[in-house]
C-alpha positions, 0 to 999 in steps of 0.5 A, spaced: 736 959 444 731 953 443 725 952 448 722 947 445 722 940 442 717 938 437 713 931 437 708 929 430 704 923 433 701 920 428 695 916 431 690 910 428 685 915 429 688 922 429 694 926 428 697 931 433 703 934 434 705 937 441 711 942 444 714 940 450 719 944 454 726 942 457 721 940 463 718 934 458 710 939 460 706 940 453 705 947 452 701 947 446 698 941 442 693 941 435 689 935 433 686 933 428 681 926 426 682 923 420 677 918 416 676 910 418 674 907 411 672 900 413 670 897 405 667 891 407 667 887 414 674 886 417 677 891 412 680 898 414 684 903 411 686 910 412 688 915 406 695 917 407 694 925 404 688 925 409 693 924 414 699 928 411 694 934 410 692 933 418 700 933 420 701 940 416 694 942 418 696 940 426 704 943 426 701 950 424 696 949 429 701 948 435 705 953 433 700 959 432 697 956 439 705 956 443 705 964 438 712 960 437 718 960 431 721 955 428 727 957 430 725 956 438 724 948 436 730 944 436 728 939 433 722 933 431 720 927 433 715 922 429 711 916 432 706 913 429 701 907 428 706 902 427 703 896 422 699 900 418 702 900 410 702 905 405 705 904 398 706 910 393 709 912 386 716 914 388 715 920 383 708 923 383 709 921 391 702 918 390 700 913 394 698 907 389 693 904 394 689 906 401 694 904 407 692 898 409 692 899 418 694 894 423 687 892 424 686 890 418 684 882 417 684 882 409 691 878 410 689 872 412 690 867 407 697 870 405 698 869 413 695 862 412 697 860 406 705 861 409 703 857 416 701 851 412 709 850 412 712 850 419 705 854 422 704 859 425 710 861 429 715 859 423 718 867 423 719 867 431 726 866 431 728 871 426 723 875 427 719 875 434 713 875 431 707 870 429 704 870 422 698 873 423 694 879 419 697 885 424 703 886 422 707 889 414 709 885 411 704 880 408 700 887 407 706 890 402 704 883 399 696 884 398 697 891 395 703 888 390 699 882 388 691 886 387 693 893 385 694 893 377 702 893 374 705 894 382 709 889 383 712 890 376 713 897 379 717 895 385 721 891 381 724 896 377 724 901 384 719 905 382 716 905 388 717 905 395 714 903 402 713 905 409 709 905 416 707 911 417 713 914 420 716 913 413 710 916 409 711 923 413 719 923 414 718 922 406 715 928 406 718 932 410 725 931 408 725 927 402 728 921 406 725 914 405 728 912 411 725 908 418 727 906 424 729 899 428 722 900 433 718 899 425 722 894 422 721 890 427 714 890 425 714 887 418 715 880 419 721 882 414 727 884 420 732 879 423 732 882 430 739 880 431 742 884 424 737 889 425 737 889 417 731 887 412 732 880 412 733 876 405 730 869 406 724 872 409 724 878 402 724 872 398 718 868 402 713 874 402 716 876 394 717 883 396 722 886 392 728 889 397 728 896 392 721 898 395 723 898 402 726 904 406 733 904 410 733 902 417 736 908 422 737 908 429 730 911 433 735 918 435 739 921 430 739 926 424 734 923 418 734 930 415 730 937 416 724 939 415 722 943 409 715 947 409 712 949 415 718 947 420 724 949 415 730 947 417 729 944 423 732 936 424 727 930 424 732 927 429 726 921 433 723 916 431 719 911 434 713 906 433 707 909 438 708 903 443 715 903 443 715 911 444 712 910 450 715 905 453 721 911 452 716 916 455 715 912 461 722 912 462 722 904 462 730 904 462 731 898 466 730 891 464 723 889 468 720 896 468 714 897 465 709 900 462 701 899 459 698 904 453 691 904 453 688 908 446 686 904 440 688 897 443 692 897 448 698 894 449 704 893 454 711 893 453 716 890 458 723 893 458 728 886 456 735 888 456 740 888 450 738 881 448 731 879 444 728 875 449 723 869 446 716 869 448 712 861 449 706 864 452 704 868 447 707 875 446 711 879 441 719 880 441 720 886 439 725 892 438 724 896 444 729 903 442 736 904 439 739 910 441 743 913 436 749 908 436 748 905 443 745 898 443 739 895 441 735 894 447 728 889 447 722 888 449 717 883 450 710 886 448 702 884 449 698 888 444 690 888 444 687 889 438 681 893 441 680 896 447 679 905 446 676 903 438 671 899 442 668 906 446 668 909 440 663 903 438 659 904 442 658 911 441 658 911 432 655 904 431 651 904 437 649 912 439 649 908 446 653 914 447 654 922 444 662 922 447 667 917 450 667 921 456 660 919 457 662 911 459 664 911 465 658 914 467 653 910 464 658 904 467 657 907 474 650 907 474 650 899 476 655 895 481 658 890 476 657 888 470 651 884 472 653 878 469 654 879 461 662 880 458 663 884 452 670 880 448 671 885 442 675 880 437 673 885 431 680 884 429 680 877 431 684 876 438 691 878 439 696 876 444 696 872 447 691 867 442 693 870 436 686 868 433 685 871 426 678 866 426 675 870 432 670 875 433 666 879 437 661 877 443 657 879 448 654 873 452 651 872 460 645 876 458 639 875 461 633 881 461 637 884 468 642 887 463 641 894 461 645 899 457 649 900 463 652 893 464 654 893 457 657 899 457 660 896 464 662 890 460 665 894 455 671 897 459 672 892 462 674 888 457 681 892 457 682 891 463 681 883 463 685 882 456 690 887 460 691 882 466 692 875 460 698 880 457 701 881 464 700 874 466 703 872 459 709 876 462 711 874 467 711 867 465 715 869 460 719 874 463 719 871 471 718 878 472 713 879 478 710 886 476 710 891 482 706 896 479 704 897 473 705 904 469 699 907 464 699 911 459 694 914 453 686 916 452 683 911 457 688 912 463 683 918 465 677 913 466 677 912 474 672 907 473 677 903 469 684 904 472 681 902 479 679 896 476 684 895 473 689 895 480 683 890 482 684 886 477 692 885 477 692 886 483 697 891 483 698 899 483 696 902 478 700 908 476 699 914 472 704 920 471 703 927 470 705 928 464 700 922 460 701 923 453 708 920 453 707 917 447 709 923 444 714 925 449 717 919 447 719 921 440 720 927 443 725 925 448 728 921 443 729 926 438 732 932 444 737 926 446 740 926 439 741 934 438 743 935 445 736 938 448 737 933 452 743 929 456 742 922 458 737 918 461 738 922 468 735 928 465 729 925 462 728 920 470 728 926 474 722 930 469 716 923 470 712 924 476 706 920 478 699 924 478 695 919 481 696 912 483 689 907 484 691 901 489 688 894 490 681 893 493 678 887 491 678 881 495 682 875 491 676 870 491 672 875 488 677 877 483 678 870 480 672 869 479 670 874 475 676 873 471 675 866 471 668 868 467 672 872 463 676 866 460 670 862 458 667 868 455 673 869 450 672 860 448 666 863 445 670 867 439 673 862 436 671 858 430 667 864 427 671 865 420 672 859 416 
């Protein structure tokens, strides 16, 4: 009998693939980091057979530490950094270009050119989305239009494209297939068919033979081959949306914040997309084989984690990301300075390809430790922007705010955090719910699981961070905040 569900969880920095139990409790788990390859400033690409290497590498890994058979595992989850692209050659299986990752800036011109007529939001109705360089769409186009021979290729359906979802699916099975949750991150989906769209094809030149079949988030895609043969890949879910299904946000007005790379929070809308005037992003929140779509409305922050690991591989202001919330201890605030990590330009809800990162309020009285301060507070100030984006939206008052992802362990800043919104902040037992999400996803389709029930009655609180701060002083720093972000705009012609 079955013991285990397996989870791939394909990460911008890292793979790893898990094991949970019927209980949802991880038992074993193997990662492995890959390369960032950064080309030329705003550029950022990942090598897709580095990453199907490090998937291989981590699904032994996990295996051998769990001393587990693949006949105990009943089935496979994917979830994935969800916007970055790859294009490969459908009979080599040879990626033609570096996978172009969610970060990526280069599509700015393609983005700009398109919002000349109708501006910016002119795909929001069919698509959820603003034009902006985060999402697919435009980044197939960069790679048909500057590697040599491709669009000629994919005109011929030579060629195939996926998120990395697809890349690995393809791998594993055979399949070029993806789910509903990705889709509706390419600017090429129509949120109510949940079908690739025509007239957005034609816009963005991209030939329909390239692009992979739109399944449920739960269902059969196909067995493994290799190292897990035999075993159905039954989930599928871009990371944000796995989490939102790992949190067990089933309700329409529950919510979830993921704080990793980015950070980006999810709310649960129901069965009809709901649009968004401040901001935010309308997107697929799962689908569960043949049940209903249900929607979500999302905030995502282009920097929030990727700006420790700044510090400590740009900077060496610190060995380890562990070692922040110390040196962030060592003063009492942030001693005036701010740190807005526009890297990427800004995301929601300003969706500024223009900006770029700044640190301003320096005096000589700031040191190391306001700064390293005023870089963990920057995710919780874009945090609070995002939530009041989301009410506004949604007239949902949030009551609390469950967390997630690598960041939520930072005492420092999830106490800041419940400061800042001014609510609880919750953190589950089990805080990788990321991959339990897929994971989740992937028992319900195979009967591992059996309904929504079952998957509530597994999430319990770890820990819960109240409000401290007095409203005065939390407006005030909040109030600094946005005047800090003014000063990001402008610097990209």
């Amino acid at each position: 009998m079955s013991k285990y569900v397996g989870a791939i969880d394909q990460g911008t920095t890292s793979t790893r693939f898990i094991l949970f139990d019927r209980a949802g409790r991880a038992v074993a788990v193997d990662q492995k980091e890959h390369r960032q390859i950064y080309p030329q400033p705003g550029w950022v690409e990942h090598d897709a057979l580095e990453i199907w290497e490090n998937t291989q590498a981590v699904m032994r890994g996990a295996l051998q530490k769990a001393n587990c058979s693949v006949t105990e595992i009943a089935a496979i989850g994917i979830t994935n950094q969800r916007e970055t692209t790859v294009v490969w050659d459908k009979k080599t299986g040879q990626p033609i270009y570096h996978a172009l990752v969610w970060q990526d800036t280069r599509t700015d011109v393609i983005c700009n050119e398109l919002s000349k007529a109708g501006g910016q939001d002119r795909l929001r109705a069919k698509t959820g989305l603003p034009l902006a360089t985060y999402f697919s769409g435009p980044k197939i186009k960069w790679i048909l239009d500057h590697v040599d021979g491709a669009r000629a290729k994919a005109e011929k359906g030579e060629l195939l494209f996926g998120t990395m979802d697809t890349w690995i699916l393809w791998n594993l099975t055979g399949q070029h297939v993806t789910d509903v949750t990705n889709a509706s991150r390419t600017l090429l989906m129509n949120l109510q068919t949940l079908n690739w769209d025509d007239d957005l094809l034609k816009l963005l030149d991209i030939p329909k033979a390239l692009l992979p079949e739109i399944r449920s988030s739960a269902e059969e895609y196909g067995r493994a081959q290799m190292i897990l043969e035999g075993v159905p890949i039954a989930g599928d879910l871009g990371d944000q949306q796995a989490a939102l299904f790992g949190q067990t946000c089933y309700t329409p007005g529950e919510a979830k914040n993921t704080y990793g790379t980015g950070c980006f929070m999810l709310m649960n809308t129901g069965e009809n997309p709901m649009p968004s005037k401040f901001g935010l992003l309308t997107t697929l929140g799962y689908k569960i084989g043949a049940q209903k779509a249900v929607y979500a409305l999302e905030g995502s922050i282009a920097i929030a984690g990727a700006l420790i690991q700044w510090l400590r591989d740009n900077l060496g202001l610190i060995q380890s990301s562990a070692e922040v919330e110390a040196l962030a201890r060592a003063v009492e605030d942030n001693g005036g300075a701010y740190f807005v990590p526009a890297f990427s330009g800004l995301y929601a809800p300003y969706w500024r390809s223009d900006a770029r990162g700044v640190i301003v309020g320096l005096t000589r009285y700031v040191n190391k430790n306001h700064i390293a301060r005023a870089a963990l507070e920057a995710t919780a100030y874009q945090t609070r922007e995002v939530l009041d984006a989301m009410e506004n939206d949604s007239g949902v008052k949030l009551q609390a705010l469950k967390v997630d992802g690598g960041m939520v362990f930072n005492e420092l800043l999830m106490q800041f955090q419940a400061d800042l919104l001014a609510v609880p902040v919750i953190r589950p037992k089990v805080a990788e719910t990321t991959a339990l999400g897929a994971a989740y996803a992937a028992g319900l389709a195979v009967g591992f699981w059996k309904d929504y029930d079952e998957l509530r009655a597994n999430w319990s609180r770890d820990r819960e961070w109240l409000p401290k701060m007095s409203a005065n002083r939390r407006e005030g720093l909040y109030s600094g905040w946005k005047k800090a972000v003014t000063k990001t705009f402008n610097w990209v012609e």
